[in-house]
N, C-alpha and C positions, 0 to 999 in steps of 0.2 A: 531860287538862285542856282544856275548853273557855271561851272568854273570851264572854263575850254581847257584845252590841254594845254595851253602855253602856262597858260596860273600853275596844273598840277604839276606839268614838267620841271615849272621855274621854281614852285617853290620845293621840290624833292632836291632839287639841284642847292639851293640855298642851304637844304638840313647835311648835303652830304658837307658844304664850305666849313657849314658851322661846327661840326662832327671834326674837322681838321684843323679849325680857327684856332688860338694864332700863329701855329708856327709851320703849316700847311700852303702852298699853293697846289690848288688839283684840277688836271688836263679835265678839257671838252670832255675827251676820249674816254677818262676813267669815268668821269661821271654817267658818260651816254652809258658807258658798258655795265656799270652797276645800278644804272637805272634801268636797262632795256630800251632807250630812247635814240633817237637819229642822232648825230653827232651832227652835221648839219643843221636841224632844227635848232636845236639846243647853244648851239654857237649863236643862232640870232635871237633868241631870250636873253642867252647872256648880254648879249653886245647893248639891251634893251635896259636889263639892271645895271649893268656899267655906264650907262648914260642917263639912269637913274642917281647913284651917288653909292649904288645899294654892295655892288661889286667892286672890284677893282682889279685890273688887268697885267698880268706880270707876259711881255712878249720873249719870244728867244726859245732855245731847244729846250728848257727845262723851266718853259711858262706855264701859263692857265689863269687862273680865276681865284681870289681870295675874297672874303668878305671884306668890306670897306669897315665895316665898325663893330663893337660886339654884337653878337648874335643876339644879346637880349637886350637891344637898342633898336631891332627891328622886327615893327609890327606886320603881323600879315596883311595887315588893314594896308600897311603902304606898298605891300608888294604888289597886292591883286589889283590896286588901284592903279599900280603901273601897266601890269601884265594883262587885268581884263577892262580896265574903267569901272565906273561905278557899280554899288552891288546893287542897285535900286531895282523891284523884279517889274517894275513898268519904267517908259520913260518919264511918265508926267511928275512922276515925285519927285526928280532932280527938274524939272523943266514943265510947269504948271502951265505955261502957256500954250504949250503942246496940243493941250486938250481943251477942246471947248465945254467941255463938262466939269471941269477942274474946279467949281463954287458949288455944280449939286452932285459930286459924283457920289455916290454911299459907299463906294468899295478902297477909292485913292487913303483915304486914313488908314486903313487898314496894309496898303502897300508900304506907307512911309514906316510904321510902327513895324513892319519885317525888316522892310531898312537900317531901323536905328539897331533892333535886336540883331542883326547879321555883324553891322558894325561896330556894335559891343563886344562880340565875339572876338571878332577881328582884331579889334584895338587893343584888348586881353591877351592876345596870344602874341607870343613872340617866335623868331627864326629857333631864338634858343630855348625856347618851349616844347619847340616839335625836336631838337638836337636833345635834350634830355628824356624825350618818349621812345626816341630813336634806341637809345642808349640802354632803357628801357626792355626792349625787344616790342615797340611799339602800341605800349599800354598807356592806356591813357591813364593820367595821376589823380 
């Protein structure tokens, strides 16, 4: 499984919300700037989680981006599924019809079983899981 840059960008950008959560709203700007990331980009990830349910939007001179709910309410599993789609590393495992080999394939069980194990992970880890590694100095627990 590969994550594109909008998963890594979006989710860096969720650890900094959650690092501020609750009493924080924090600009495109800071975030691009502390991430090294386009501020442009990063505005249309966000605008992606805010019409997710994941964000929420404060407009005006002293707006930005707030988490919509605690940080450890939200799984990675649902961010990336916004941000990249499925973590499936072929398509026939989400979509068997796909493939006309999908009854003898020998290799597809073996894609679904990364599948499930990816989304284990995923469903395990929370925004506020990676805000406490963060906090950490980036060590995992």
């Amino acid at each position: 499984m590969r994550l594109s840059t909008r998963a890594r960008y979006g989710t860096r950008a969720l650890v900094e919300l959650a690092l501020a959560y609750p009493q924080d709203i924090v600009s495109v700007a800071e975030i691009a700037e502390r991430q090294n990331v386009s501020p442009k980009y990063l505005e249309r990830i966000m605008a992606e989680l805010k019409a997710s349910g994941i964000v929420a939007a404060e407009r005006g001179a002293h707006g930005g981006y707030a988490l919509a709910r605690p940080p450890e309410s939200i799984t990675l599993s649902e961010v990336l599924e916004v941000l990249d789609g499925s973590s499936a590393p072929v398509p026939c495992v989400d979509d068997p019809d796909l493939c006309p080999r999908e009854q003898t394939c020998p290799v597809r069980q073996t894609w679904a079983e990364v599948k499930r194990s990816v989304e284990n992970v995923l469903k395990a880890t929370t925004v506020g899981d990676l805000a406490e590694r963060a906090r950490q100095g980036g060590k995992a627990q």
